[in-house]
C-alpha positions as CSV (number, residue, x, y, z in Angstrom):
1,X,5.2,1.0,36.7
2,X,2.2,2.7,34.8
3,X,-0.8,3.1,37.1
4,X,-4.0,1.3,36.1
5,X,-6.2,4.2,35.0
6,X,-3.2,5.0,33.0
7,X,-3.5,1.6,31.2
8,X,-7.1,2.4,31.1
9,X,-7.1,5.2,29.9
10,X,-4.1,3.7,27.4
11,X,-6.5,1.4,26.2
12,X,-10.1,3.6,25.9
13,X,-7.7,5.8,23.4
14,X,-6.6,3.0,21.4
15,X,-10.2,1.1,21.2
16,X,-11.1,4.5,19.9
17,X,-8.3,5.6,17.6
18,X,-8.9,2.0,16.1
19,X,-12.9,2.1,15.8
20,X,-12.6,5.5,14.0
21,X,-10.0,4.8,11.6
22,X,-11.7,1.3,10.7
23,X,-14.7,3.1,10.1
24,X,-12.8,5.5,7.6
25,X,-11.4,2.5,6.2
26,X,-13.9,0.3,5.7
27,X,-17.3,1.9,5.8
28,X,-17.5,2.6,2.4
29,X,-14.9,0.0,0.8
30,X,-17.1,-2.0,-0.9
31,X,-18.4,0.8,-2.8
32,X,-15.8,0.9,-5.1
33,X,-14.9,-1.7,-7.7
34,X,-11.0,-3.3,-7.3
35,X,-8.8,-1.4,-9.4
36,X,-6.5,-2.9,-11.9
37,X,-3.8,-4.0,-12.2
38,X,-2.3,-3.6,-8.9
39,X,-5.7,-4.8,-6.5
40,X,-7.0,-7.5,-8.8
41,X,-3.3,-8.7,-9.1
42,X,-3.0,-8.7,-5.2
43,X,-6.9,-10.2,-4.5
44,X,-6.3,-13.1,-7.4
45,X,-3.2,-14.3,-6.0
46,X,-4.6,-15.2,-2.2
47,X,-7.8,-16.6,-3.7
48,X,-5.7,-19.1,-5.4
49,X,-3.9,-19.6,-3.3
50,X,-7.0,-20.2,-1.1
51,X,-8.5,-22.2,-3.3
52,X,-5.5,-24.6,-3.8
53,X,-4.5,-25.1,-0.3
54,X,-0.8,-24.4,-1.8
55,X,0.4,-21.7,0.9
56,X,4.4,-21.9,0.1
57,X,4.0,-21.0,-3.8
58,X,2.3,-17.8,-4.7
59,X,0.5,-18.2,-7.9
60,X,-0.9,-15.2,-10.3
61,X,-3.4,-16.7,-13.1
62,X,-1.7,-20.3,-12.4
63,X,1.8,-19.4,-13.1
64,X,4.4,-19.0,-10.2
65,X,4.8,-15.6,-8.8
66,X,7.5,-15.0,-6.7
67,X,7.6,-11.2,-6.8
68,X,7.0,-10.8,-2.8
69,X,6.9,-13.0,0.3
70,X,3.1,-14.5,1.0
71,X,2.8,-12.8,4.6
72,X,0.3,-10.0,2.9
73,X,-1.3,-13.4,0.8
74,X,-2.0,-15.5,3.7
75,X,-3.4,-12.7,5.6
76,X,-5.6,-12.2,2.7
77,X,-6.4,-15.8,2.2
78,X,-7.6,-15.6,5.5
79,X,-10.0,-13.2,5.1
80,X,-11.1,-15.2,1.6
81,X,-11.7,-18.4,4.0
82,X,-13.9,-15.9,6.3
83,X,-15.9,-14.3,4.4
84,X,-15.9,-15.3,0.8
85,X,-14.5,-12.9,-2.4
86,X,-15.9,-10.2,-2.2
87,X,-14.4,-6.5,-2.2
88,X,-14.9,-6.2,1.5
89,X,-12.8,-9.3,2.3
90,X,-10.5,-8.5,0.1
91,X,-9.2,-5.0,1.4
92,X,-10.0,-6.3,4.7
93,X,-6.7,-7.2,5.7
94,X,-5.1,-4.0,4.0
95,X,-7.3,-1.7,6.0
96,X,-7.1,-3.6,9.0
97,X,-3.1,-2.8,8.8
98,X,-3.2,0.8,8.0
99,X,-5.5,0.6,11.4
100,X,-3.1,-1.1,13.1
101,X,-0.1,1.5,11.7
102,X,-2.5,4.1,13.0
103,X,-3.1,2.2,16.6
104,X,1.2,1.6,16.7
105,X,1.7,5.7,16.1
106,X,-0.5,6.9,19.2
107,X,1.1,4.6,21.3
108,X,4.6,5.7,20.7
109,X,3.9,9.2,20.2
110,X,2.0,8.8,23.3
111,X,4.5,7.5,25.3
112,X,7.5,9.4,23.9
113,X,5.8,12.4,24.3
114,X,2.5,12.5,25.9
115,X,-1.4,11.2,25.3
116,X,-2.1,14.5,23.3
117,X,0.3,14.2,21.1
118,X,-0.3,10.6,20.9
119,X,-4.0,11.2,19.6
120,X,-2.9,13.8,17.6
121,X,0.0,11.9,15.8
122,X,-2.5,8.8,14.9
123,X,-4.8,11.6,13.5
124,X,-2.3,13.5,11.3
125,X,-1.5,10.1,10.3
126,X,-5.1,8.8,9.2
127,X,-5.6,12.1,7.4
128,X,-3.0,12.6,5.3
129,X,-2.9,11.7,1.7
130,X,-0.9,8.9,0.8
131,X,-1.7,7.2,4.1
132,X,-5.2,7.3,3.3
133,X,-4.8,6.3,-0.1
134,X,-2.6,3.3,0.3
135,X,-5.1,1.7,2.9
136,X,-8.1,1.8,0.3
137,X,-6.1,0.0,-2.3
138,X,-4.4,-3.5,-2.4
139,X,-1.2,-3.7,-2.3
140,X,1.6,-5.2,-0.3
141,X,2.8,-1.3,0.5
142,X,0.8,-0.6,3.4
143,X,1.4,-4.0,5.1
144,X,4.9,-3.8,5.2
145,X,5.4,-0.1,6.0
146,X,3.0,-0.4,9.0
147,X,5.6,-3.7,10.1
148,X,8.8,-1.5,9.8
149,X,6.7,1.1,11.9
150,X,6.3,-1.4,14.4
151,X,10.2,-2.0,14.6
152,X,10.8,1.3,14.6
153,X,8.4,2.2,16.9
154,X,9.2,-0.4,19.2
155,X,13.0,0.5,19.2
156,X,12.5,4.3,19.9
157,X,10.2,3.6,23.1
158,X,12.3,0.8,24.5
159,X,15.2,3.0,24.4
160,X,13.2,5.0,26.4
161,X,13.1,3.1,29.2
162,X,15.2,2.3,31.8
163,X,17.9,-0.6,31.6
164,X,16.9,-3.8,32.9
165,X,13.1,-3.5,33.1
166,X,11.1,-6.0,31.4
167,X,9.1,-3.2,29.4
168,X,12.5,-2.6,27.7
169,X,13.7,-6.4,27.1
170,X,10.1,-7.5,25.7
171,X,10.4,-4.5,23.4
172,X,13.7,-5.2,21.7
173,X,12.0,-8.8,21.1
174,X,8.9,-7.2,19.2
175,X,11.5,-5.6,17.5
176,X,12.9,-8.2,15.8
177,X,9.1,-9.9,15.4
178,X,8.0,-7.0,13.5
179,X,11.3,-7.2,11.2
180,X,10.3,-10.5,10.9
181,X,7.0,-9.9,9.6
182,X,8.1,-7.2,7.0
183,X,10.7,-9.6,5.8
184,X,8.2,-12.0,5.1
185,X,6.3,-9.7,3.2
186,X,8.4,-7.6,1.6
187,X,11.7,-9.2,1.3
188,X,14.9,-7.9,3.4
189,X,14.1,-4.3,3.4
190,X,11.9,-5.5,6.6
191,X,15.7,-6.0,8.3
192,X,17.5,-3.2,6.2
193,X,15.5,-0.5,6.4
194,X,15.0,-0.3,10.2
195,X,18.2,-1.1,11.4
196,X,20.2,1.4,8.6
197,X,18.2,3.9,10.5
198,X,18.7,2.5,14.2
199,X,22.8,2.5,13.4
200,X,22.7,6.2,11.8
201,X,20.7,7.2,15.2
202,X,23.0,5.2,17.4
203,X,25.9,6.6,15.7
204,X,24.8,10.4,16.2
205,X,23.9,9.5,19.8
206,X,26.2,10.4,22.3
207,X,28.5,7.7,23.9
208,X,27.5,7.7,27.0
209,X,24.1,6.7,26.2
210,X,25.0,3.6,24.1
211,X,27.1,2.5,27.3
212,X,23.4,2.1,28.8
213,X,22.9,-0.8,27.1
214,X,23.2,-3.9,29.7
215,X,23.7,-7.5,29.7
216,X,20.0,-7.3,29.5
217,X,19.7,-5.6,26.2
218,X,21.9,-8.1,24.7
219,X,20.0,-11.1,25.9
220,X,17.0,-9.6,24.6
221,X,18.6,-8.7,21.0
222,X,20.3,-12.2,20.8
223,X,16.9,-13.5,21.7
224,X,15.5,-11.6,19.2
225,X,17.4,-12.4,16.7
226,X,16.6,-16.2,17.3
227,X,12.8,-15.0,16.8
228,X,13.2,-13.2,14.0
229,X,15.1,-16.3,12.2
230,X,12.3,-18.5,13.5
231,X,9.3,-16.6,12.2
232,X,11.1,-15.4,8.8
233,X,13.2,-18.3,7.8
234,X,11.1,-21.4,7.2
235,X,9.3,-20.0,4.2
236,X,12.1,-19.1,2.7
237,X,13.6,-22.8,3.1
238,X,10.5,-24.3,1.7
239,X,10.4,-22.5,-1.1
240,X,13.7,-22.7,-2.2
241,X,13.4,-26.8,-1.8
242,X,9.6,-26.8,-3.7
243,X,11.0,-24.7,-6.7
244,X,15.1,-25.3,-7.0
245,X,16.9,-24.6,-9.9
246,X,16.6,-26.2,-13.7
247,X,20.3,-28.1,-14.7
248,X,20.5,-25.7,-17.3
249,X,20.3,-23.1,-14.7
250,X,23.5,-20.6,-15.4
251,X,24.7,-20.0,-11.9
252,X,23.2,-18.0,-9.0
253,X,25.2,-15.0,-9.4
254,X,23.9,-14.7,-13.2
255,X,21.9,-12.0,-14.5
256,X,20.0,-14.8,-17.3
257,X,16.8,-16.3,-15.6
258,X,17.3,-19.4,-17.9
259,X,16.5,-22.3,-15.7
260,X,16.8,-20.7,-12.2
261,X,14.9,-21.7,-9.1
262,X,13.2,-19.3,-6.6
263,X,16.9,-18.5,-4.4
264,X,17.5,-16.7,-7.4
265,X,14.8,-14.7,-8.6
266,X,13.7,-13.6,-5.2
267,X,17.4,-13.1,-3.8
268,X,19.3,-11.9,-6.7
269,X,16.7,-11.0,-9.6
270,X,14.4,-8.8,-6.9
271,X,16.5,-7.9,-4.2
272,X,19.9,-6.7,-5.9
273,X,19.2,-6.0,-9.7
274,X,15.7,-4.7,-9.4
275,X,17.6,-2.3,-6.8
276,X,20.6,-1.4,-8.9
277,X,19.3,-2.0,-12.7
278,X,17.2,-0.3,-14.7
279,X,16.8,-3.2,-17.2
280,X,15.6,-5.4,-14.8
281,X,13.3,-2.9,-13.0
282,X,11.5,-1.3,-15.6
283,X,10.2,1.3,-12.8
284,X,12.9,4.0,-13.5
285,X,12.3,7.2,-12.3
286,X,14.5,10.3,-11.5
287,X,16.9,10.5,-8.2
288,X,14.7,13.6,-7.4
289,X,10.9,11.2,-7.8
290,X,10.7,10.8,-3.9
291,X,11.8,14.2,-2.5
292,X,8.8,15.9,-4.7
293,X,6.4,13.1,-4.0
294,X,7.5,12.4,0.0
295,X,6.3,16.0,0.5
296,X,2.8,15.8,-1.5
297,X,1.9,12.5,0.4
298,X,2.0,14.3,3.5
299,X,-0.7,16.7,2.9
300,X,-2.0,18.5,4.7
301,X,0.3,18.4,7.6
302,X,3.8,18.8,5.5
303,X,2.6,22.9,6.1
304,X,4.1,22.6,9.9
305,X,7.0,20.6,8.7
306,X,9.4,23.8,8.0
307,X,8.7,25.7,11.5
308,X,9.1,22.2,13.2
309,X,12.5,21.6,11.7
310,X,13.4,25.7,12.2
311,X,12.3,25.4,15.6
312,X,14.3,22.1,16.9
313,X,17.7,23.7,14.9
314,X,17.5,26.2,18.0
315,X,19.1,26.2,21.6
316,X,16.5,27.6,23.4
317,X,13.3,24.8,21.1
318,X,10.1,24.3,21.9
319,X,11.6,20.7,22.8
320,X,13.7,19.9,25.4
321,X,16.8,17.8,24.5
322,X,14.9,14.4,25.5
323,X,12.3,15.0,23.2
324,X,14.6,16.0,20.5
325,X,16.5,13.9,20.6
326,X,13.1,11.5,19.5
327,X,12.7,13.9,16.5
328,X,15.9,13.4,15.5
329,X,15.0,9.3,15.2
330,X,12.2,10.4,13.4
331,X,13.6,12.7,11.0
332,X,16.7,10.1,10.2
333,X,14.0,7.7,9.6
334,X,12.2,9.5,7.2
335,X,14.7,10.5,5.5
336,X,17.1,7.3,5.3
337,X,13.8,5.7,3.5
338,X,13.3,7.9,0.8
339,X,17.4,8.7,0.4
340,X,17.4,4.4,-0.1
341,X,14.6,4.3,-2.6
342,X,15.7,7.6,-4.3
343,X,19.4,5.3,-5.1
344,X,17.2,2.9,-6.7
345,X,16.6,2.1,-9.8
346,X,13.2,0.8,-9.6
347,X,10.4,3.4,-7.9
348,X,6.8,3.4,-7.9
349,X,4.8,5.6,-5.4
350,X,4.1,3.6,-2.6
351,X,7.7,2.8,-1.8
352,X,7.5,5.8,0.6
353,X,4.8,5.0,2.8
354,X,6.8,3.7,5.6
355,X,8.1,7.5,6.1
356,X,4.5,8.5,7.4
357,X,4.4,7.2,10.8
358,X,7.4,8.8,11.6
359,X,6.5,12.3,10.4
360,X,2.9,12.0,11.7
361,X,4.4,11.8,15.2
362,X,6.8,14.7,15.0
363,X,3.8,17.0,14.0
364,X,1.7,15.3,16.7
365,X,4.8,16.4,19.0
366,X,4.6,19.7,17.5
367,X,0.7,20.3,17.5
368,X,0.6,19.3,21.1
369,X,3.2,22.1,22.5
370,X,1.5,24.8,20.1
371,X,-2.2,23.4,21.3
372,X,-3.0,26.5,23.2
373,X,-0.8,28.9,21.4
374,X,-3.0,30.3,18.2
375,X,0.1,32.6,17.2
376,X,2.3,29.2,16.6
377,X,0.7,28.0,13.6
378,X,-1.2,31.1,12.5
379,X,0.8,30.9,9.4
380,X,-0.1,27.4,8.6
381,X,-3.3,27.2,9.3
382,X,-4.2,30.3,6.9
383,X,-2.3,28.5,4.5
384,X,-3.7,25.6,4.8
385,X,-7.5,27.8,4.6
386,X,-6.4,28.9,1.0
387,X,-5.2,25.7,0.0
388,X,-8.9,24.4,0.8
389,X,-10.3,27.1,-1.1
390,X,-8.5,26.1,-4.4
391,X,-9.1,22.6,-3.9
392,X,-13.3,23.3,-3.7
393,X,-12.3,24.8,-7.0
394,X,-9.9,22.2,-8.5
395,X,-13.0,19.6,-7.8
396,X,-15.5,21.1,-9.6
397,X,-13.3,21.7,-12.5
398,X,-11.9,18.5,-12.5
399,X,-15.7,17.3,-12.6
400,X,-16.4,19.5,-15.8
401,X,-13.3,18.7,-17.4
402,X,-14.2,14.7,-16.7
403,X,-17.8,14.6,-17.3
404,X,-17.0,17.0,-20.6
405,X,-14.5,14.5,-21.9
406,X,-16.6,11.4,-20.8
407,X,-13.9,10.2,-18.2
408,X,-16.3,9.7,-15.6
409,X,-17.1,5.9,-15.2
410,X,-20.5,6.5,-14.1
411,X,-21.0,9.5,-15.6
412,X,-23.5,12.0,-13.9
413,X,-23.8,9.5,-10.5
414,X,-20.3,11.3,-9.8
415,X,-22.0,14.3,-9.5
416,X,-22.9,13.9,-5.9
417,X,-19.8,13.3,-4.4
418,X,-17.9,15.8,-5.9
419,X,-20.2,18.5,-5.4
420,X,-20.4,17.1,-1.2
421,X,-16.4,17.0,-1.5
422,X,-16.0,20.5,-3.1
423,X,-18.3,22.0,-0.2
424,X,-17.0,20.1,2.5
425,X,-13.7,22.1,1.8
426,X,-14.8,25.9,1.0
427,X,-17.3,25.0,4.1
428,X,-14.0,24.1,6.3
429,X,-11.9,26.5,4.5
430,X,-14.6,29.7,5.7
431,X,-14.6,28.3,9.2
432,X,-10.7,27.9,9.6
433,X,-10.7,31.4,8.4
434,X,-13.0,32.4,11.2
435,X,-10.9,30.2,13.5
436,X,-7.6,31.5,12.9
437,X,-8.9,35.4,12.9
438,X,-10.0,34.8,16.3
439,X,-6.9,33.4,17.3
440,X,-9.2,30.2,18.6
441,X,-6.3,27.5,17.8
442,X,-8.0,24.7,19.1
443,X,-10.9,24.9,17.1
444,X,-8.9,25.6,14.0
445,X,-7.1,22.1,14.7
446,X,-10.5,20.6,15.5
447,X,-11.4,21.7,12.0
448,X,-8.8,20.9,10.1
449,X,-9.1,17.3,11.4
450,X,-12.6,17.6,10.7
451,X,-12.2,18.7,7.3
452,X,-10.1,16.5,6.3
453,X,-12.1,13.3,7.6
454,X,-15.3,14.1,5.7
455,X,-13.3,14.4,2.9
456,X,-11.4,11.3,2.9
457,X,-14.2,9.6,3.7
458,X,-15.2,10.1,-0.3
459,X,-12.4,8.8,-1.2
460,X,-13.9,5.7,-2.5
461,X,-16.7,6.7,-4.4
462,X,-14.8,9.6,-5.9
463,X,-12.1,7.2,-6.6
464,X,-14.5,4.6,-8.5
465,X,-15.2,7.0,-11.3
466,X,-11.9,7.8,-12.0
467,X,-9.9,4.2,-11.9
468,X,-9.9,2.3,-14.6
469,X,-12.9,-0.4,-15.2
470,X,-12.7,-3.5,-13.4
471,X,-14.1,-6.7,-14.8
472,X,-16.9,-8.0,-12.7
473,X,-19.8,-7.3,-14.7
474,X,-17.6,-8.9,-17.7
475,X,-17.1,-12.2,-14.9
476,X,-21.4,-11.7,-14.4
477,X,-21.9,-12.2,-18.2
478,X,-19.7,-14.5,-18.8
479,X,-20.8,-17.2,-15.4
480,X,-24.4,-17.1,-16.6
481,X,-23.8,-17.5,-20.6
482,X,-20.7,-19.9,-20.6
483,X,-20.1,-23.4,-20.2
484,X,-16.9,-25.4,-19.0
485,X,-14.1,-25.4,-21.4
486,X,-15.0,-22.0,-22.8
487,X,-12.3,-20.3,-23.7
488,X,-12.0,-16.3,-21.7
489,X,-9.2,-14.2,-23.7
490,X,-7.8,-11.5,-22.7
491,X,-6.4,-10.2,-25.6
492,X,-4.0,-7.4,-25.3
493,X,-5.5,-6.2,-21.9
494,X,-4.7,-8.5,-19.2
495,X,-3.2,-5.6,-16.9
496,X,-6.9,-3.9,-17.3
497,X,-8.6,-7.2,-16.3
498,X,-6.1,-9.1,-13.6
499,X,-9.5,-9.2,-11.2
500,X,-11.4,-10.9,-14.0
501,X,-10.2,-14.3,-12.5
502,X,-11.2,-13.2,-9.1
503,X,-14.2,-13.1,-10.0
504,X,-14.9,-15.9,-12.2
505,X,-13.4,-18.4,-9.6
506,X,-11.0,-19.7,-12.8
507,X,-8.1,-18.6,-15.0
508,X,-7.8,-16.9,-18.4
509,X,-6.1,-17.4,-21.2
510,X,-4.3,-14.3,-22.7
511,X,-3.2,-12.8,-26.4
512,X,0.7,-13.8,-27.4
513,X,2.4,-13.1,-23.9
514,X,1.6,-12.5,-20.3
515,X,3.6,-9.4,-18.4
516,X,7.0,-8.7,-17.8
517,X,6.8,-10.3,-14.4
518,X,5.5,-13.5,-14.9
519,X,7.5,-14.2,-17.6
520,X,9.8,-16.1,-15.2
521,X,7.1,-17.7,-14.3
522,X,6.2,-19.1,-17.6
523,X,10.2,-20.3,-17.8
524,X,9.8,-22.5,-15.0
525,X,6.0,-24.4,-15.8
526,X,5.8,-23.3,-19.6
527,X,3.4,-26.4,-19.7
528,X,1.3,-25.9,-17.2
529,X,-0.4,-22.6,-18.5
530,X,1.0,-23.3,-22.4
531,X,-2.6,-23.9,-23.4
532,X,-3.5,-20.7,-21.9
533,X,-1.2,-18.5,-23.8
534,X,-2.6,-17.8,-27.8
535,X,-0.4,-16.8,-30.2
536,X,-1.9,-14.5,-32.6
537,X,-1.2,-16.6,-35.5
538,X,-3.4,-18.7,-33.9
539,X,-6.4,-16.7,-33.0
540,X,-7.8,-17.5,-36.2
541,X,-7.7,-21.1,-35.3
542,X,-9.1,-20.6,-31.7
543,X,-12.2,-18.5,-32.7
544,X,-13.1,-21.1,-35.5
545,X,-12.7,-24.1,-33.0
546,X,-13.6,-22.8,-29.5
547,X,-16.7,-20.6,-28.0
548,X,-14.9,-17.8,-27.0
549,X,-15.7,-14.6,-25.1
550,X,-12.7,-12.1,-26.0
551,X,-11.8,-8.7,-24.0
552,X,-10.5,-6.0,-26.1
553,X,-9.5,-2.4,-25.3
554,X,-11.3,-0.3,-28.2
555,X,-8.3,1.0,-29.2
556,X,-6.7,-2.6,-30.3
557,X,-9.9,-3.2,-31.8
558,X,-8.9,-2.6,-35.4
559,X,-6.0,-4.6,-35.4
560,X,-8.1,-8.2,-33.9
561,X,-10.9,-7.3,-36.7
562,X,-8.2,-8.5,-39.5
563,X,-8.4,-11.9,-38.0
564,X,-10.7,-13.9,-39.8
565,X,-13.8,-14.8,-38.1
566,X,-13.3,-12.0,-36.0
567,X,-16.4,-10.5,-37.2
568,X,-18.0,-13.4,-36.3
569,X,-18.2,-12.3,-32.9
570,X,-20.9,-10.7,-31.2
571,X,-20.4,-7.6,-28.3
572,X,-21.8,-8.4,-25.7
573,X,-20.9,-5.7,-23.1
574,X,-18.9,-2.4,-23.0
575,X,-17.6,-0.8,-19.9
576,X,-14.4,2.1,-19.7
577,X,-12.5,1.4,-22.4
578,X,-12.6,-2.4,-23.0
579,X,-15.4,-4.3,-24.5
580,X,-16.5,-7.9,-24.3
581,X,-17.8,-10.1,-27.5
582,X,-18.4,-13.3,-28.0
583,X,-18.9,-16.4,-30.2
584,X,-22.2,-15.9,-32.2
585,X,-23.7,-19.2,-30.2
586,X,-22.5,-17.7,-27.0
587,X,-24.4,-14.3,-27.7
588,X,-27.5,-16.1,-28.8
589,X,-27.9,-17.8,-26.1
C-alpha cells in the first residue's frame, strides 16, 4: 500500500501539473476568434443543442447531424449553461481534456516508472506540437484521444500490479469506463483502438505472464464490460428509436442514404464506408500521410525518439526488462494507431493525436535515466539548439512574407508576437548552446521546457492572424441593424462562417446547398430547413422581397453581381476575405 506522503506528494504533482497546463490552455484563449469551419461547427452544435433542451439529436444550423456521438456536445453544453457563449466557455471543455490527458500521463508514467519521469512525461506532452495545437482548437479530436489514453493508461498500470489487489480490479473497471466515454464520442474506435493494441501486447507477452490473470481479473473485466454497456449504450438506443428509418429506406447494408435512419448513417455510412471508401470520405490522403505527420506532431521531443528505440533494441538497455517491457506497450500503441488510420480511406490531421500520450511517456522514461548524464543527449539537444535558430528565422520571414502579401488579419498588431516568439527561441537556442557546451544537462532540459512553454503560450494570438476570419463582428452588425424575419445568407461561404450562428443566437439560410455532410441531414427533415436553403434561381426573388444581409467571399463576388438587384445592396462590412452587404433599407438605417 502507497504510504501517505506518497499520495501527498501524488497529489501536490498533479494539482500542479494541472494548474500549469490550464494556464497554458486557457490564459490566453479568449484572445483569439473561433476558427472556421471546424470550431464554429463544433461550438454551434452544443449551443443548440443547449438552447433546445434536445440532448439525444445533435443539430448543426437546425438540420440533424449525426457525424459523432454528443459526449464532446454535452460536455460543451455544459459549459454554454455555465457561463454563457462566449469563446472562453466554448474551448473550456476542450482545454480542460487536454489537461486532464496531461494529468492521466504523469500518473502512469509516474507509477510505471517513477515521479520524475512522471513530471517529465506530462511536460513533453504539454509542449509538443500537435498536443498543444489540438487543445486550443474545437474539435472532438482531443476529447476522445485523451479517453483512449485513459484506457490505455489504465490497462498498462493495472497490469502492473499484483493479482488480486483492489488497485488492480478497480482499474480494469476504469478501463472499460474510459472506452465507454470515447465510444460515446467518437464512435467504436473508443473500443477498437485500445483493445487492438492490448491483444497485440498480450500476444507478444510471454505466457507465463497472461497465466497471472486470476478469477479476479475476470470478475473485474466482465464487470467492466457491464459498465461500459451501461454508460455507452442508451444513447445509442434512443437515437436509433427518435430517428428510425424512412419506408423507402433501401436496406441497412446499402451504400444509398435514401430514406435511412440514424443505425445507418452512424453504423454503416461513418464507421465502415467512411473507413474503407474514398467516395464516401472525401478526406483521401496517401498510405504514407501519418508516418510524415506522426513524426512532425511530436516536436520537439521526436529528436530522442531514434536513441530511445536504438537503445531498448540492446541486451545490456538503459531499461531493465520490466520497464521495457512498458515501452514496448507504448510503442505498439503508437504505432497500431497511426498503421489503422494510415489503412483508411478518410484522414485529416488530428486522427493521430491519441499516439501522443504514449510517446510522451517513453521520452519521460528516457529523459529521466539520462537526467544527470549530459553526454546522453548531447546530440539532441544541439540539435534541437539549431533547430531553434532556424525557427527565430522562419518567424520573421514568415512575418515579412504575410504582412508583404497582406495575409495578416490584423495586420501590423501581429508584429508583437512574432517578434516576442522569434526571440524567445534564438534567446533559448544561445542558452541551450551554453548549456550543452558545459555539459550542464539539467539545465539544458530545464530550457528546453522553458523554451518551448513561452512559446506556445503565443500560440493564440499568433494563431488569430493567420486563421481564416470568423464572423462575430458580421453577428455585431447584423443584431443591432436587423429585425425578426430578416433574412442572413450565406451565400457560397457557409464553411467560412459556421460560427456566425453562434453568435447570432439563430440560424442562417445558405446559397443552393449546404455541405457534403449535412446533406443527409437535409434527406431526413428537407422541410424543416427547406425555407432556409435558396436556390440561385431564386436569389433574384429573395433580394426583391426580403431585407437581406448577404456574406460573400470576394472572390464569388462577380458571379452574385449578375443577379438582378444585386447592386441594390449596400456593403456594410469587410473582414479576411468575405464581405457583408445588405438591403439598401438595412444599410440606411
Amino acid at each position: 500500500m502507497e504510504s501517505s506522503s506518497d499520495f501527498k506528494r501524488f497529489f501536490k504533482d498533479i494539482v500542479l501539473v494541472s494548474i500549469i497546463s490550464a494556464v497554458m490552455f486557457l490564459a490566453l484563449s479568449f484572445s483569439r476568434p473561433l476558427a472556421n469551419p471546424d470550431e464554429g461547427r463544433y461550438s454551434e452544435i452544443p449551443r443548440e443543442m443547449a438552447a433546445s433542451a434536445d440532448y439525444v439529436t445533435p443539430r448543426l444550423n437546425d438540420l440533424q447531424y449525426f457525424y459523432k456521438p454528443p459526449m464532446f456536445y454535452w460536455m460543451q453544453a455544459g459549459a454554454i449553461k455555465a457561463f454563457g457563449v462566449n469563446t472562453f466557455s466554448l474551448r473550456l471543455a476542450n482545454s480542460l481534456m487536454a489537461v486532464l490527458g496531461i494529468a492521466l500521463t504523469y500518473w502512469a508514467a509516474g507509477s510505471l516508472f517513477g515521479r520524475r519521469a512522471g513530471l517529465l512525461a506530462s511536460a513533453a506532452l504539454l509542449t509538443s506540437l500537435f498536443y498543444f495545437a489540438l487543445g486550443n482548437i474545437v474539435t472532438l479530436d482531443m476529447t476522445v484521444s485523451v479517453f483512449i489514453s485513459g484506457a490505455l493508461f489504465s490497462f498498462i498500470v493495472a497490469y502492473n500490479q499484483n493479482p488480486n489487489t483492489k488497485k488492480r480490479f478497480w482499474l480494469w473497471v476504469l478501463m472499460f469506463v474510459f472506452c465507454a466515454l470515447a465510444c460515446l464520442t467518437k464512435g467504436l474506435i473508443g473500443i477498437v483502438l485500445p483493445f487492438a493494441a492490448i491483444f497485440i501486447y498480450l500476444a507478444l507477452t510471454p505466457v507465463k505472464s497472461i497465466k497471472s490473470f486470476t478469477k479476479s481479473d475476470v470478475l473485474a473485466w466482465t464487470l467492466g464490460v457491464a459498465v461500459f454497456f451501461l454508460i455507452a449504450a442508451p444513447w445509442h438506443v434512443l437515437a436509433a428509436v427518435q430517428n428510425p428509418a424512412y419506408e423507402n429506406a433501401a436496406g441497412l447494408f446499402s451504400k444509398n442514404p435514401e430514406g435511412q435512419g440514424f443505425a445507418w448513417y452512424y453504423f454503416i455510412n461513418e464507421h465502415f464506408l467512411r473507413y474503407l471508401d474514398a467516395e464516401t470520405s472525401h478526406r483521401y490522403q496517401p498510405f504514407w500521410f501519418f508516418f510524415v505527420l506522426a513524426p512532425v506532431g511530436f516536436i520537439p521531443w521526436v529528436a530522442f525518439l531514434p536513441r530511445i528505440a536504438a537503445n531498448c533494441a540492446k541486451k545490456e538497455s538503459q531499461f531493465v526488462n520490466r520497464e521495457k517491457s512498458n515501452i514496448l506497450f507504448f510503442a505498439i500503441w503508437a504505432a497500431f494507431i497511426i498503421l489503422f488510420f494510415s489503412i483508411s480511406k478518410s484522414k485529416l490531421v488530428p486522427y493521430i493525436i491519441p499516439i501522443y500520450p504514449a510517446l510522451a511517456a517513453i521520452v519521460g522514461a528516457w529523459l529521466s535515466r539520462v537526467w544527470d548524464n549530459g553526454e546522453k543527449t548531447r546530440a539532441e539537444r544541439l540539435v534541437l539548439a539549431s533547430l531553434g535558430v532556424l525557427a527565430s528565422v522562419a518567424i520573421f520571414v514568415a512575418y515579412m512574407v504575410l504582412s508583404a502579401k497582406g495575409k495578416l488579419l490584423y495586420g501590423a498588431a501581429a508584429a508583437p508576437s512574432f517578434a516576442a516568439a522569434a526571440v524567445i527561441f534564438l534567446a533559448g537556442s544561445v542558452l541551450l548552446f551554453y548549456f550543452t557546451r558545459k555539459n550542464r544537462a539539467k539545465p539544458a532540459c530545464i530550457t528546453i521546457f522553458a523554451t518551448l512553454g513561452a512559446f506556445l503560450f503565443l500560440f493564440n494570438p499568433i494563431a488569430k492572424n493567420v486563421q481564416r476570419a470568423d464572423s462575430r463582428d458580421f453577428a455585431n452588425i447584423i443584431k443591432a441593424a436587423g429585425k425578426p424575419g430578416d433574412t442572413v445568407l450565406a451565400a457560397y461561404c457557409y464553411n467560412e462562417v459556421q460560427d456566425l450562428p453562434v453568435w447570432l443566437g439563430e440560424f442562417i439560410s445558405v446559397l443552393d446547398d449546404v455541405p457534403n455532410e449535412q446533406s443527409f441531414g437535409l434527406m431526413r427533415e428537407p422541410k424543416r430547413i427547406g425555407g432556409r436553403i435558396v436556390k440561385f434561381s431564386e436569389l433574384e426573388k429573395t433580394l426583391a422581397e426580403k431585407r437581406v444581409f448577404l456574406i460573400a467571399k470576394k472572390r464569388n463576388i462577380e458571379k452574385l453581381s449578375k443577379i438582378k438587384g444585386f447592386d441594390s445592396l449596400e456593403k456594410l462590412a469587410e473582414k479576411g476575405e468575405l464581405i457583408m452587404f445588405a438591403s439598401r433599407k438595412i444599410a440606411e438605417k
